[in-house]
C-alpha positions in Angstrom: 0.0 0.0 0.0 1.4 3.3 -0.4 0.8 5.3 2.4 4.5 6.2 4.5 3.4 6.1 8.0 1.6 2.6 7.1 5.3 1.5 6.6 6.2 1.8 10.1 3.4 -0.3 11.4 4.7 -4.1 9.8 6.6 -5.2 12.6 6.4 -8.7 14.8 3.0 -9.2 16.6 3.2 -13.1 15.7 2.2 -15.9 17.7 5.9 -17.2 19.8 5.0 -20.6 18.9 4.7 -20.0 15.0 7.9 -18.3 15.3 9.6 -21.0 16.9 8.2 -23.7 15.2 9.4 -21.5 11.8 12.7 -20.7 13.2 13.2 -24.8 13.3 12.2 -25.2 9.7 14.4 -22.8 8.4 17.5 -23.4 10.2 17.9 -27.1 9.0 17.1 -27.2 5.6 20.0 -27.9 2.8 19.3 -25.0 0.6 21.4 -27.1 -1.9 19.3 -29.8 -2.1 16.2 -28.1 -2.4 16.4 -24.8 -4.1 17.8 -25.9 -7.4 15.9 -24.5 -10.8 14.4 -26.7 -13.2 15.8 -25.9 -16.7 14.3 -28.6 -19.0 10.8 -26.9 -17.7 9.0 -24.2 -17.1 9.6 -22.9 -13.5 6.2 -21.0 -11.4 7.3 -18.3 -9.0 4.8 -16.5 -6.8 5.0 -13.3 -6.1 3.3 -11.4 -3.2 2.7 -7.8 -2.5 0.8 -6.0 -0.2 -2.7 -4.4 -0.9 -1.7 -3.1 -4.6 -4.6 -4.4 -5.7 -7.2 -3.2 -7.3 -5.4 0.4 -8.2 -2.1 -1.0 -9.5 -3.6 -4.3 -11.7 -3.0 -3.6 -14.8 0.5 -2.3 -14.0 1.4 -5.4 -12.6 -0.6 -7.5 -15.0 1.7 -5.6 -18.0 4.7 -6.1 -15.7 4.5 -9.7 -15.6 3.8 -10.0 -19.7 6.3 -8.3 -20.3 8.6 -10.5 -18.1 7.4 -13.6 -19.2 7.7 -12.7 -22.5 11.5 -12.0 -22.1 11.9 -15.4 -20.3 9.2 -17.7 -21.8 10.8 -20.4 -19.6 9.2 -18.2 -16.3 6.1 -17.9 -15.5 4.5 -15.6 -12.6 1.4 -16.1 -10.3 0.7 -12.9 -8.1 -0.8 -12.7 -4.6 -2.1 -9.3 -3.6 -2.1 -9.5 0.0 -4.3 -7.0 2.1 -1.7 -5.2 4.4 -3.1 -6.5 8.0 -2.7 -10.0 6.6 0.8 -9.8 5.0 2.6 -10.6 8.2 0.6 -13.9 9.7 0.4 -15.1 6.7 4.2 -15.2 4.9 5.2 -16.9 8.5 2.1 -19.6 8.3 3.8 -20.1 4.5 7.3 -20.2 6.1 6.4 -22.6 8.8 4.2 -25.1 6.5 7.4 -24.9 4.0 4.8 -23.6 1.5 6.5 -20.1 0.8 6.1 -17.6 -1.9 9.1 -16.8 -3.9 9.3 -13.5 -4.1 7.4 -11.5 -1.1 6.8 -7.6 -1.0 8.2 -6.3 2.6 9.6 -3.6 4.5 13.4 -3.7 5.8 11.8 -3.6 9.5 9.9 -6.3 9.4 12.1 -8.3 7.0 15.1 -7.8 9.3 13.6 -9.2 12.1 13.2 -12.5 10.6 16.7 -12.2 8.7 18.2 -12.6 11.4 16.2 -16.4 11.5 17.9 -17.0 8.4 14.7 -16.4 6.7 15.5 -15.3 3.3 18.1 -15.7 0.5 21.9 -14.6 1.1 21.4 -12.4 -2.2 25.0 -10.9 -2.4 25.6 -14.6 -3.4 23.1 -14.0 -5.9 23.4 -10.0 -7.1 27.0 -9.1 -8.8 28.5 -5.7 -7.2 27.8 -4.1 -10.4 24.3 -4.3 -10.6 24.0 -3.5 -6.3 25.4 -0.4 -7.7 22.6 0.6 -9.5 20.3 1.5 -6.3 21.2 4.2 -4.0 23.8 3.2 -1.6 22.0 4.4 1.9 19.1 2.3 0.4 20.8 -1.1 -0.2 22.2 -0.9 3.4 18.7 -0.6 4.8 17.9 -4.3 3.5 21.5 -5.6 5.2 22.1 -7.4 8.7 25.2 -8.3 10.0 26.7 -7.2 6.4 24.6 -9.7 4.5 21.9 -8.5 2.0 18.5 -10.0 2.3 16.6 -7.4 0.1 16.3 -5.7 -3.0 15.2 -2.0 -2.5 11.6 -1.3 -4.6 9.7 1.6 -3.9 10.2 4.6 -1.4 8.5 7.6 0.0 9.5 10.4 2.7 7.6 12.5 4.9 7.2 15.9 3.8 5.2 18.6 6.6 1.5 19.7 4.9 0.4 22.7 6.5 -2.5 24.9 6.7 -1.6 28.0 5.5 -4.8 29.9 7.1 -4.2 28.5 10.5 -0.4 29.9 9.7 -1.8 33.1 8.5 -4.0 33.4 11.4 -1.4 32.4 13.9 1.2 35.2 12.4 3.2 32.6 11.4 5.0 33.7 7.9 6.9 30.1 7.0 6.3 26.6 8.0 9.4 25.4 11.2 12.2 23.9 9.2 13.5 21.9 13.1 11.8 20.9 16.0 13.2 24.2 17.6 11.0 25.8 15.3 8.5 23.8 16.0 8.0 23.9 19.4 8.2 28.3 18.9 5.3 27.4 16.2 3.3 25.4 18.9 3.0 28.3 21.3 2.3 30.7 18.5 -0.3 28.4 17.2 -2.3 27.6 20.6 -1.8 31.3 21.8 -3.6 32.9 18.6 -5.8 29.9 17.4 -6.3 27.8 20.2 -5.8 24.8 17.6 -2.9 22.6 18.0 0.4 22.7 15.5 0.5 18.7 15.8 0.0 15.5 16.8 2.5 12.6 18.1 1.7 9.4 18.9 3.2 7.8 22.3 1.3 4.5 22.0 4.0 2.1 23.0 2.8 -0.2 19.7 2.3 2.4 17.0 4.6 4.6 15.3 7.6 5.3 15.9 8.4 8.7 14.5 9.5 10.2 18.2 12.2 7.7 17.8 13.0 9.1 14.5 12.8 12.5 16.1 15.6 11.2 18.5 17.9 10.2 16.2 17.2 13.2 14.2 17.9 15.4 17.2 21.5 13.9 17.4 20.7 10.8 19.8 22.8 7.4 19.7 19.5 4.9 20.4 21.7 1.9 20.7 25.5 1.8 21.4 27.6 -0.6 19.1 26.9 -3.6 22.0 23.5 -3.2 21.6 23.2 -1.4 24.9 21.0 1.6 25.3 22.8 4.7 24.4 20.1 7.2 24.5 21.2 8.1 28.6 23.3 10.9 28.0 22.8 14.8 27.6 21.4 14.2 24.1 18.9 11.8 25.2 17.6 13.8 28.2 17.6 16.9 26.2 14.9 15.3 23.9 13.2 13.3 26.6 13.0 17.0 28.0 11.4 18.2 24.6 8.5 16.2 24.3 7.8 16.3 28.0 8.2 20.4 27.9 5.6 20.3 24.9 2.9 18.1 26.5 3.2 20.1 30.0 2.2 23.4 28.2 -0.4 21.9 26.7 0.8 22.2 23.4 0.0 18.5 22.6 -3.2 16.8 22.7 -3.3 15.0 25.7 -4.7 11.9 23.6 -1.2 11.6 22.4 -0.8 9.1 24.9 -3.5 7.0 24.2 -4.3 7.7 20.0 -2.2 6.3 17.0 -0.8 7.7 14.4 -4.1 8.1 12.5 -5.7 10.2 14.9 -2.9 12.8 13.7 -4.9 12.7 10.1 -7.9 13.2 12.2 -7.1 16.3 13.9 -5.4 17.8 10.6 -8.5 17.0 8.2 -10.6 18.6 10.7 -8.4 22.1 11.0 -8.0 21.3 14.3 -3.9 20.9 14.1 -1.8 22.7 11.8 1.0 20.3 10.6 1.0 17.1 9.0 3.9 14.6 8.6 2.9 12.4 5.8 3.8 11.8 1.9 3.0 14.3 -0.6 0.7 11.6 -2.4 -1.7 12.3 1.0 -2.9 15.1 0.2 -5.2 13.5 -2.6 -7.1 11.6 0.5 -7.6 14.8 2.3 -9.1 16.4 -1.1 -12.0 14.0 -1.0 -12.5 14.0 2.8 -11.7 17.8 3.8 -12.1 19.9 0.3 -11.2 23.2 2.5 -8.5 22.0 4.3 -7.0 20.8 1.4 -7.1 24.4 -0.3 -5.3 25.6 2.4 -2.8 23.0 2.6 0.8 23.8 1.1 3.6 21.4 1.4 7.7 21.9 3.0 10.4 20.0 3.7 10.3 17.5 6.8 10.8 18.9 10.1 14.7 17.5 11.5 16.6 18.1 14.3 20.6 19.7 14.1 21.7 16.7 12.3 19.5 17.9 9.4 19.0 13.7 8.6 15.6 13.0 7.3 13.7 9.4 6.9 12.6 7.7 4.5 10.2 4.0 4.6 11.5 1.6 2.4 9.6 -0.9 0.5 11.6 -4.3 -0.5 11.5 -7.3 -2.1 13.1 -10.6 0.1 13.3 -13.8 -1.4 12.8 -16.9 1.3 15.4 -19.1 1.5 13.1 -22.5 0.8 12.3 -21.5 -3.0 12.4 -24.1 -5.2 13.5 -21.5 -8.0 15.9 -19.2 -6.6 17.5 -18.0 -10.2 13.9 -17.7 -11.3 13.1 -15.5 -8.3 16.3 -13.3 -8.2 15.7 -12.5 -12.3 11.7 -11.6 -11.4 13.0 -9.2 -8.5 15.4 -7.4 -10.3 13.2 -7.0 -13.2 10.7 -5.6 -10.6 13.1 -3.3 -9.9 15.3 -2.1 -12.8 15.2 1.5 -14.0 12.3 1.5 -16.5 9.9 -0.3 -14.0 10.8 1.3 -11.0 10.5 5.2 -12.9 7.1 3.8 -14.0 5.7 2.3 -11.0 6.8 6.1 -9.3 4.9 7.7 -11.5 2.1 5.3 -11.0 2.2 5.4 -7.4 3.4 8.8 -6.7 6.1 7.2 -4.7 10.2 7.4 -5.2 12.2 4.9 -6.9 15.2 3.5 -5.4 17.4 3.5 -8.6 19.8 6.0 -9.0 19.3 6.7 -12.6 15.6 6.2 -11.9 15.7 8.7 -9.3 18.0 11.5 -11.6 14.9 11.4 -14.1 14.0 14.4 -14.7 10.3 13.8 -13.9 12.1 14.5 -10.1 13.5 17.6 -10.7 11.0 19.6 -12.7 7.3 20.8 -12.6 5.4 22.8 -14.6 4.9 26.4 -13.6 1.5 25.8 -12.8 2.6 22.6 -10.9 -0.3 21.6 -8.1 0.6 21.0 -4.5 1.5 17.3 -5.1 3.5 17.6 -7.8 5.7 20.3 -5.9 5.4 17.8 -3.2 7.4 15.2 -5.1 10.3 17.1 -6.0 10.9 18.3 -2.7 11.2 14.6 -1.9 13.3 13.6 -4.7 16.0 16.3 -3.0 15.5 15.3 0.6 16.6 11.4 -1.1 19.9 12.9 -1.2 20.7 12.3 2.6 17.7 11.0 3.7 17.9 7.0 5.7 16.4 4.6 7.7 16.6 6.4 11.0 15.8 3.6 13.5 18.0 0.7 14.0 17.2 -3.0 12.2 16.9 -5.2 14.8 14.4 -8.0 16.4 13.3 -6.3 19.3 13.1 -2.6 18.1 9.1 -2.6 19.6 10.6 -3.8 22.8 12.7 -0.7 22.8 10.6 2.2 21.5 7.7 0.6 24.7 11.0 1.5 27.0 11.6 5.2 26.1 7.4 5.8 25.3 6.4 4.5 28.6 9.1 6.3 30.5 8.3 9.2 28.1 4.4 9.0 29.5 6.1 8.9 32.9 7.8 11.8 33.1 4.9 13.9 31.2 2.5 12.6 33.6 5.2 13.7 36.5 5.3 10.9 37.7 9.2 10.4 36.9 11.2 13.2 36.7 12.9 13.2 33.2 16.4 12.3 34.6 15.0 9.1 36.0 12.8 8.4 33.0 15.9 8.2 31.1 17.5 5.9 33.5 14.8 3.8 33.8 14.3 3.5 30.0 17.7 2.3 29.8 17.8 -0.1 32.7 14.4 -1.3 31.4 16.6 -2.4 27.0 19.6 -3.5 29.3 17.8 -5.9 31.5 15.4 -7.1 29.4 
């Protein structure tokens, strides 16, 4: 689906016993023995993606002609999978040994089971040469431990839509370009309006952009041991920022309890004057809020001193039991070469991960009478330059952002000051 924030939300909520049970089957298999290609016949991949369907059909249905065409001895079945489903059901297909062989996911996600030994070794598979064609920052988000397990596909960054009136009506001449900024923009907002600037979630399982905001603002989350490295000035100093904000009332005290989608909520209704999504958003607040969406006028994403912004990453992973790796590994790069990854962009509104794909110039110019979301995608062609994965791959990355957010709500709540929050947050990763 393309939707950035939904990209943050496919992480582990599977059963413990499916995992273990999986982590069994995958872990003893000879892929030698089973993964080898027929070549007198014609080999059936399956491909998966998530939720693409009904909006991207004929893409995909042209896609696959033209790839079987090119290899007659391939052909392709495709599985649109609805987004809540995607994640129960590749492990059910791991665990039974009946898995796809070529499976639409996101790094998070897919890193946590790479470390199972989930998926193929693909720098095995993909020559230097053609790893070179995708942007660098982008490859490493699909690596663990130095190993690739994914091919990079589609991408989008957040971009801040605003509403110019409430700006206008707050005194407010330009959007914040930094969380400093923002918070000046808060007061200034609730003092003249009464509305809020924004929302952030601090739902232990929902997104985690204040994380993002953290590493943005100059914190280390994890040391190189894996230890918490957020206790230090850095860390307290933006423990101390989102506390600061939700004491003077200049978050919505449902922050602690809403998601991420009560953010769209407040926007749609004019109630909030900031909104961190992609450029492509703006279509859906067109048809559900025709006046906000007048107003609304899109800038850069909001960053801390290190000036780093993110981007969500989707990929394409390959499970180690395929019984036509070759077969899989030719689909997936055809997927994603240049010509199919500039046309699915401009399809989806979304960002390829190609470098020559990306220097198109459909990226770097507009028309003069260019709408908002046109504008919108420029801007986040040039914030691909440095943008990155902010948070750290890793298994238990949930089990940390539930440490800082509940000491977060601690310390906003006063019932930890935001020294001990800190501590506690890191005692809390350490000992788990």
């Amino acid at each position: 689906m393309i939707r950035s924030q939904k990209f943050q939300q496919l992480t582990v909520w599977a059963l413990l016993g499916l995992l273990a049970t999986w982590v069994v089957s995958c872990s003893t298999g000879d892929v030698s023995k089973t993964t080898k290609s027929a070549t007198s016949e014609t080999a059936t991949i399956e491909f998966w993606t998530m939720q693409l369907q009904p909006q991207f059909t004929n893409y995909f249905q042209s896609l696959i002609t033209n790839f079987e065409s090119q290899n007659p001895s391939i052909k392709v079945k495709w599985v649109d999978v609805p987004w809540a489903a995607m994640e129960n059901k590749i492990l059910t297909a791991v665990s039974a040994k009946t898995p796809p062989d070529v499976v639409n996911l996101n790094p998070d996600f897919a890193s946590q089971l790479a470390g199972r030994n989930a998926w193929l070794d693909l720098d095995a598979k993909i020559p230097n040469q053609v790893r070179s064609s995708y942007l660098p920052n982008i490859w490493q988000a699909s690596t663990l431990d130095g190993k690739s397990f994914g091919i990079p596909w589609y991408l989008t960054t957040r971009l801040t839509i605003y509403n110019t009136d409430l700006l206008k009506k707050a005194g407010i001449t330009k959007p914040p370009a930094t969380y400093t900024e923002l918070a000046s923009a808060a007061a200034q907002i609730k003092d003249k309006t009464r509305k809020y600037a924004f929302f952030a979630s601090f739902v232990p399982q929902d997104s985690g952009e204040v994380l993002e905001s953290f590493v943005q603002m100059g914190v280390t989350l994890l040391n190189a041991d894996g230890k918490a490295g957020f206790n230090t000035p850095q860390g307290k100093a933006a423990f101390q920022y989102w506390v600061d904000l939700y004491k003077k009332g200049l978050l919505p005290k449902e922050s602690l309890t809403q998601g991420h989608r009560h953010a769209i909520d407040l926007y749609q209704s004019g109630e909030s004057a900031f909104l961190a999504s992609g450029p492509e958003f703006l279509k859906t607040i067109s048809n559900n809020a025709p006046e906000i969406a007048k107003a609304s006028a899109i800038a850069p994403q909001i960053t801390g001193d290190t000036n780093k912004k993110n981007v969500a990453v989707m990929n394409l992973v390959i499970p180690r039991a395929t019984k036509n790796p070759d077969a899989a590994v030719k689909f997936a790069l055809f997927v994603t070469n240049d010509e199919n990854q500039l046309a699915f962009a401009k399809a989806a509104n979304v960002l390829p991960s190609t470098v020559k794909a990306l220097s198109d110039s459909y990226f770097k110019e507009v028309p003069a009478n260019a709408s908002t979301v046109e504008k919108g995608r420029i801007i986040s062609a040039q914030q691909m330059q440095t943008a990155e994965v902010l948070t750290p791959k890793m298994k238990d990355f949930k089990v940390l952002q539930k440490a800082i957010y509940e000491n977060l709500q601690a310390a906003m709540l006063d019932v930890k000051t935001v020294d001990k929050a800190v501590e506690d947050a890191a005692q809390q990763w350490d000992n788990r």
